[in-house]
Structure formats: C-alpha cells, structure tokens
N, C-alpha and C positions, 0 to 999 in steps of 0.2 A: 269581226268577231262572229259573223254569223255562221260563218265553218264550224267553230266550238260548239256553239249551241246544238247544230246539228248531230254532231259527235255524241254533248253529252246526252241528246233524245236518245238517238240507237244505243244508248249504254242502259239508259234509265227503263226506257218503254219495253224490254223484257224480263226486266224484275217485276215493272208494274202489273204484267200480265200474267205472271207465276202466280203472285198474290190472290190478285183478282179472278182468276179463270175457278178456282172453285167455289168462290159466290153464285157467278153466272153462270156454273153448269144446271143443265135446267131436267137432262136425262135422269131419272129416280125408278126404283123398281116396282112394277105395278103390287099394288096392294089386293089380295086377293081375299074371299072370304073368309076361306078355314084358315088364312095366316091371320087374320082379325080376331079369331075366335082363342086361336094362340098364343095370339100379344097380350088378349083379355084376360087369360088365364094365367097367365104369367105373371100378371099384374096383384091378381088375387092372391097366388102365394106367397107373393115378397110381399102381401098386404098380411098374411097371416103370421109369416117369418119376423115380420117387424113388429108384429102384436107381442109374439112370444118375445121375443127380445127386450120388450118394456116393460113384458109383465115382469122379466126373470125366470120366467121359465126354461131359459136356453141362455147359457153366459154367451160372451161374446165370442167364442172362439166357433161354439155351434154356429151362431148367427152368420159369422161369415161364411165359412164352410158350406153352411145350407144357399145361401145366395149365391156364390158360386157356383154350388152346385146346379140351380135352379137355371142360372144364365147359358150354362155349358146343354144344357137340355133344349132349353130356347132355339141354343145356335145350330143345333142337329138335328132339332126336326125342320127349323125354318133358315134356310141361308141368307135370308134377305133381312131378319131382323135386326143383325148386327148392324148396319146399314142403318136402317131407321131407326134405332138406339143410339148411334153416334149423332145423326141429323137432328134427333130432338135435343141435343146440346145445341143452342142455335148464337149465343150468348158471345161466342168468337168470331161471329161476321162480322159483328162493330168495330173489332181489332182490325180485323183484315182492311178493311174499309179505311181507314186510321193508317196504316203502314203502307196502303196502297198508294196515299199524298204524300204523307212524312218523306218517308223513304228518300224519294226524289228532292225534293223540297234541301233534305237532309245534306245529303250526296254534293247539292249545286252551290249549298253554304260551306260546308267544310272543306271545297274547293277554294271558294273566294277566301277562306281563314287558313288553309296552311298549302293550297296551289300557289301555281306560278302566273296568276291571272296580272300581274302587274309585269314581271318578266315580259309575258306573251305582250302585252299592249304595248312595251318600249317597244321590242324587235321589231312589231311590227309597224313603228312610226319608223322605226331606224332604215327600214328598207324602203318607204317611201318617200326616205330625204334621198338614199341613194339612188332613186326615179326619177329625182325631182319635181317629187308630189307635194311636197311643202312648205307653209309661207314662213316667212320671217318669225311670227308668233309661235307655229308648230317646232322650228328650229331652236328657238331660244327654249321650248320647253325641253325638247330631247337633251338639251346638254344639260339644264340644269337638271333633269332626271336621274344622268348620268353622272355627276358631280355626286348628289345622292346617294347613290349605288357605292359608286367607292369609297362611303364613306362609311355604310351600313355593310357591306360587301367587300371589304378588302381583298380576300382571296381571290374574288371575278377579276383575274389581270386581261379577263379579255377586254370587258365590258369599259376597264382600265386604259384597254391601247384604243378601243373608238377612240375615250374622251381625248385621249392625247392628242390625237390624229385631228379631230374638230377642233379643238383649241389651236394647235397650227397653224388647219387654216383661215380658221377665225381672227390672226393674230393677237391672238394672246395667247404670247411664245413664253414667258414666263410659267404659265398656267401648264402648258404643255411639257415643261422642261422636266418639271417638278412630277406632272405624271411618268413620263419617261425615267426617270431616275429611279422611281419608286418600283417598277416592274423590272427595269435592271438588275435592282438590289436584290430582288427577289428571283430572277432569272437570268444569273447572270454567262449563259452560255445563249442563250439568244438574241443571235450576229446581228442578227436585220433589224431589231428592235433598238440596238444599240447602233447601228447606225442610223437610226431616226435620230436617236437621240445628239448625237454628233450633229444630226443636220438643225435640230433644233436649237442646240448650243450654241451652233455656229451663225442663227440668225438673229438669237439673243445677244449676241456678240457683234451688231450691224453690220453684220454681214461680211466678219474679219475674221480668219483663223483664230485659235488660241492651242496654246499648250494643251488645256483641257481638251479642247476639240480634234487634236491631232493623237491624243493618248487615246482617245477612243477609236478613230479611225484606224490605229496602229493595230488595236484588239481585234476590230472587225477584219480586215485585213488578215493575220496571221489565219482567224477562223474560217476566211469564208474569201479568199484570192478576188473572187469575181464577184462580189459585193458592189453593182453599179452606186449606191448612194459612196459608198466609201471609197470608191475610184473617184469619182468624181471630187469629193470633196480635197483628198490628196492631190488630185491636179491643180485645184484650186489653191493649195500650200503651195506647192512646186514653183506655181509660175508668181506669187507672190514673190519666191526667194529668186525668182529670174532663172528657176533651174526651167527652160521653156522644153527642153528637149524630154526631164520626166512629167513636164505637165501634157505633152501632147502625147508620148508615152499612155500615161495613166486613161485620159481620155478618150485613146484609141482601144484599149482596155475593156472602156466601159460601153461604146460607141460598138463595137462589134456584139454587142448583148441588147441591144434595142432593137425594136423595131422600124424598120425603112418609113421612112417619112412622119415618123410621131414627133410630137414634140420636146420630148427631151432627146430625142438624136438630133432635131433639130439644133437644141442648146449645144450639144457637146460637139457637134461639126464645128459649130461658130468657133466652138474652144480650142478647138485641134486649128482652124483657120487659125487665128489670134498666136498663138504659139508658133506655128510655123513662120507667120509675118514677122513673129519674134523676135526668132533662129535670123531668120532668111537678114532681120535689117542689124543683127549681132556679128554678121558674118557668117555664118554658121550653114548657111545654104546654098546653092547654087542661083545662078541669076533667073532662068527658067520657074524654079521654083518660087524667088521671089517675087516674083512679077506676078504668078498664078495669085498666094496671098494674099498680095497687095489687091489685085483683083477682087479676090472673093471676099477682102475684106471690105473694099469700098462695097458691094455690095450688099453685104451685111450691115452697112450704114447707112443705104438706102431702107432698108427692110426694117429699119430700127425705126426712123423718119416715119414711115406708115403704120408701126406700130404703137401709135403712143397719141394719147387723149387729153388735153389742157384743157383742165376744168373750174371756173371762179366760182369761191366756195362762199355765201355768206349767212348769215342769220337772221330771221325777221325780226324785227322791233317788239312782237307781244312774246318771243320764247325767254324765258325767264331761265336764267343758267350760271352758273359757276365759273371763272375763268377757267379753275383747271381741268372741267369735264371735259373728258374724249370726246374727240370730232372721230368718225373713220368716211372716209370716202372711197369707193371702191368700184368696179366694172366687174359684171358677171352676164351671165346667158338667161335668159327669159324661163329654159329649162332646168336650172340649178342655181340654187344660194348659194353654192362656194362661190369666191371671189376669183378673179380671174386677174387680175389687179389690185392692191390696197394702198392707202396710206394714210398713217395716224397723226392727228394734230389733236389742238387740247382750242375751247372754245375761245381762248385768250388771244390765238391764233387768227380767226374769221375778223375782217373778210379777207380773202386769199387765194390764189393761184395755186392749186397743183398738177403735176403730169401726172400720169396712169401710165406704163410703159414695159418692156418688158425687164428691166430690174424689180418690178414692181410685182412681180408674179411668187407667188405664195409654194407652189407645188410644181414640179417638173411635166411638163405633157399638158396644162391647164396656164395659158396664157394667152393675151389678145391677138396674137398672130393666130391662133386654130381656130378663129371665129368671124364671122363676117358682121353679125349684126350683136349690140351689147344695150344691157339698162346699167343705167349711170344712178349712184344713191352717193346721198350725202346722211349723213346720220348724228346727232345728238346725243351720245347714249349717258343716259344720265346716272342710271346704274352706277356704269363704269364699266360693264360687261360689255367685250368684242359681239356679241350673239344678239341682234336686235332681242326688246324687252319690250312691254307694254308700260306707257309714261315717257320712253325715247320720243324723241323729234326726228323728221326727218325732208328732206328733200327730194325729188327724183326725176329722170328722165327715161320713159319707162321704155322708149328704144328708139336707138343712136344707129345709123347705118354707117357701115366701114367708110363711105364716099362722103360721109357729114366728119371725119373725125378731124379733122384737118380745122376744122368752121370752131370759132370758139363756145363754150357750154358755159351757161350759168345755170346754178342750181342756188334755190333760196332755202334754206331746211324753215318749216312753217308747216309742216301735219305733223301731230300727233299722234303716237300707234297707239 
C-alpha cells in the first residue's frame, strides 16, 4: 500500500501548497511616507463620511457614493493601498490554515468511504497467492473475501470466475460448480468458462461423464472446435463408449495445441498411448503399432509407480472432532498452496492409508510428476471449508524428496492453526 499513499501525497501536496503559499508570501510593498500621510487622510474622511451618515446629514445612497468615491481616489493617487487594504483583512489566514489540513485529511477519508481501497487490498493479496507469497491463513482469508464479493457484487463475474477457479482447486467442486453455473447463466456465450464448468461437473460427477457434462462439452465444441478442456473431456466420453479411435482422435486435437513437454501434454500423450493400446489389442492396429503402445504404455506404468506417495493418516488423542468433519490430505510445492495432489476423507475415516498419485491431481499441468521435491499436510478442517481456517488441525511433512517417496510417511494431524 505504500505506492498509494505515495500517489495520494503527489495528488494532495499541490493543493496543500496553493492554499498555503499566500500565507507564506512574505514579499509586501514598501510603505513609504507620503503613502502614510495618504492612508491617514483617507482614513479621516471616511471618519467624516461616517459622521455625516449617522448624523443624517447624508441618506445612505450619498454615503456610499461618497465612499466610493473616496477609495476610487485612494487607488489613483497610491497603487499600493489597494494592497494594504486588502492585507488588513487578515481574519481569512485561519480559514486558509484550516483547509490547508482538512482538505487532505478530507480527500484520504472519502477515498476510504466511497474508493476501492478494499478492491485494491484483495487484488493485491490475489497476486501474491499467484507468487506464492501466502500462507494457509492469507489463502483461506482471500476466498472467503471473495465468497463476500459475490455476494455484495453479483455483477463482478470476474471476481466470480477466481472464486470458481479456487474452489476447484481447493476441492470443493460443489462450491465451484455452483459459481460456474452462475456466470454461465449470465454469460452464456463464454466457451472457456463453460468449459470449466463441464470440467467441473465432470469431477463432481467422480470423475465419470454425464449427460449433463457431455451437453456442455457439445456447446463448447460447436463454439470454439479447438477448445483443449473440451477436447479433452470428449476424449474422455469416446473411450468410455470404447469408440478408442475418436478418443485418440479428439486427443490428438488437443495434444497438437499444448506445449512440448508440459504437463498436460504430458497427460494427453498417455491418453493417445492408452487408445492406441486400445485399437492396436481390438484388432484395429497393425502389430508394429501394437507393440510401440504396449511399449509406451508399460512405461507409462513405470512413471505412474514413481509418481505416487502412500501416506498413514491419523489423529492425536487430545484433537477433539466430529466423525463427520473433513480430513483433506494433500501434496503441494514449498512455493504455492495449490495442491498438486488431494484426497478427502471425513474424520470417522482416521487412522488410514492413502496414496497421492497422478489420478489425484486437481488441475492439468500441476501434478507430482513436474516436481521433484513436495510438503505433505494432513488437515482437520473443522469448519468444513476445503481453504485452511484458523481453529483447523493439522499435520505435516514440511519436505519429502522424490527419492524418499517410495519410504512410507506418517503424519499425526496434532497442531492447531
């Protein structure tokens, strides 16, 4: 915030000095003799003018007329009295003085009562989650902030699609489905967003097509061909129905719009492997062909083997809990709270074994294969809220090296945030 304040100085500090600067002029026209003897006599007949005037010897229309006329003689024999006649009003420097605090004081309050001084403080938390400048406690505040927003703010469908987008991959896919739907209803020619929402449906759905999920893919598709979320997800239909030939289709689709060696081209090679192994043991391939598959798919089942972290999850004797509060356990990088891994149990669940793996991965491009070293949390949330909370319990292993993943992990949840 200290940018702002600077901002609002250079806005304020040349008002304050308009004000101010003719208190402090200190330059005055010298006073000279016969301009004394001038002012003195001046003085004397607006002392006469004002006699006559009270006696009634002169109604008021004389009286001004003759003052007038007396000052207009003043100012043409002496140019400098008009000057010192204004200055012996002196009764307005306590104003000036007064508006020269106000003012500012003024300006910096009626920013904080009708600015966007709470707007500016989310963005700028929201850009150092996107750094991964912030803890657990700063993260859990920005959603609920933004939970807030859309609720004061309806019309912000921007502020709208973060919350979506965090709830995601927070998991809490419900919370997010429901933002999605909402900015749909409201926009409903934006492709991309409706394809989140498809992809969101689709993990509320464990991770199984639906009707629902496929009519929105249908949409995005007709709008937007090369739609990688909605390629993808159709592939994912296709080879469900065993049609493997449009599911490696669709995924070659989407695979030629990634980037070489990221991690969701990584996923959709696996996908186009898997299909092809498909084909190839349907009959549907040549034996060359076959064989590659078969190939790259045992490989890709090595690569699965190394990617995945069996974690025993349990609870200490003093955390006082619900059966049915949410357990979340999860894998993420030292340098960002999104999860890189999750899975939800409820506390009725502990004690317990789970894997971390790459089914386990929340977002395309963000899984335990792009990372070598990971912190492992085991979490409490008493809430109920996916977004650590202050009153959660928790567990953790603050970092796991790719060559320990193998070794088994205990986490005991026993601190309190």
């Amino acid at each position: 915030m200290f940018d702002l304040w600077i901002v609002l100085a250079l806005l304020l500090l040349p008002l304050a000095a308009v004000i101010v600067w003719p208190i402090l002029r200190k330059q005055r026209t010298p006073v000279t003799p016969t301009q004394a003897s001038q002012t003195e006599l001046y003085r004397e007949h607006l002392a006469e003018i004002e006699n006559a005037h009270t006696s009634g010897a002169i109604d008021e229309a004389q009286y001004e007329s003759l003052k007038a006329e007396l000052a207009r003689k003043l100012l043409a024999e002496e140019p400098g009295a008009g000057y010192r006649l204004a200055e012996s009003h002196s009764g307005g420097r306590g104003l000036l003085f007064a508006l020269a605090f106000v003012v500012p004081f003024a300006a910096v309050g009626l920013y904080f009562y009708w600015g966007s001084y709470d707007d500016l403080a989310l963005y700028r938390e929201m850009l150092a989650s996107q750094a991964g400048e912030t803890d657990m406690v700063a993260e859990a505040r920005i959603t609920q902030q933004l939970r807030a927003r859309a609720v004061s703010h309806p019309e912000d469908l921007n502020s709208r699609y973060v919350l979506a987008q965090r709830l995601l991959v927070s998991n809490d896919i419900q919370g997010a489905v429901a933002q999605y739907r909402y900015i749909v209803a409201h926009e409903p020619q934006a492709a991309n967003i409706r394809a989140e929402l498809a992809q969101a449906l689709f993990f509320a759905n464990g991770s199984q097509m639906s009707a629902e999920v496929m009519r929105e893919v249908d949409q995005v598709l007709s709008a937007q061909p090369n739609n990688t979320t909605a390629l993808g997800l159709a592939g994912i239909a296709a080879f469900e129905q065993e049609n493997f030939a449009g599911a490696k289709s669709y995924w070659q689709q989407a695979l030629a719009q990634m980037a070489p060696g990221s991690g969701a081209a990584q996923a959709l090679a696996a996908g186009v492997q898997r299909a092809e192994a498909a084909l190839a043991e349907a009959g549907n391939g040549d034996v060359a062909s076959a064989a590659g598959a078969q190939s790259e798919a045992a490989v890709e089942a090595g690569t699965q083997k190394e990617n995945r972290i069996a974690v025993s999850v349990a609870l200490a004797d003093s955390v006082d809990y619900a059966p049915d509060t949410p357990v979340f356990v999860y894998a993420r990088t030292a340098e960002s709270p999104m999860p890189l891994a999750i899975v939800r149990l409820t506390a009725a669940d502990l004690p317990t074994q789970v894997v971390l793996d790459e089914s386990r991965a929340m977002m395309p491009g963000r899984s335990l294969k792009t990372v070598d070293q990971v912190q492992l949390v085991a979490r409490l949330a008493i809430g109920g809220n996916a977004r650590p909370a202050p009153g959660d319990w928790q567990g953790e292993v603050k970092a796991l090296a790719r060559s320990d993943w193998s070794r088994p992990v205990t986490i005991v949840i026993d601190e309190q945030i």
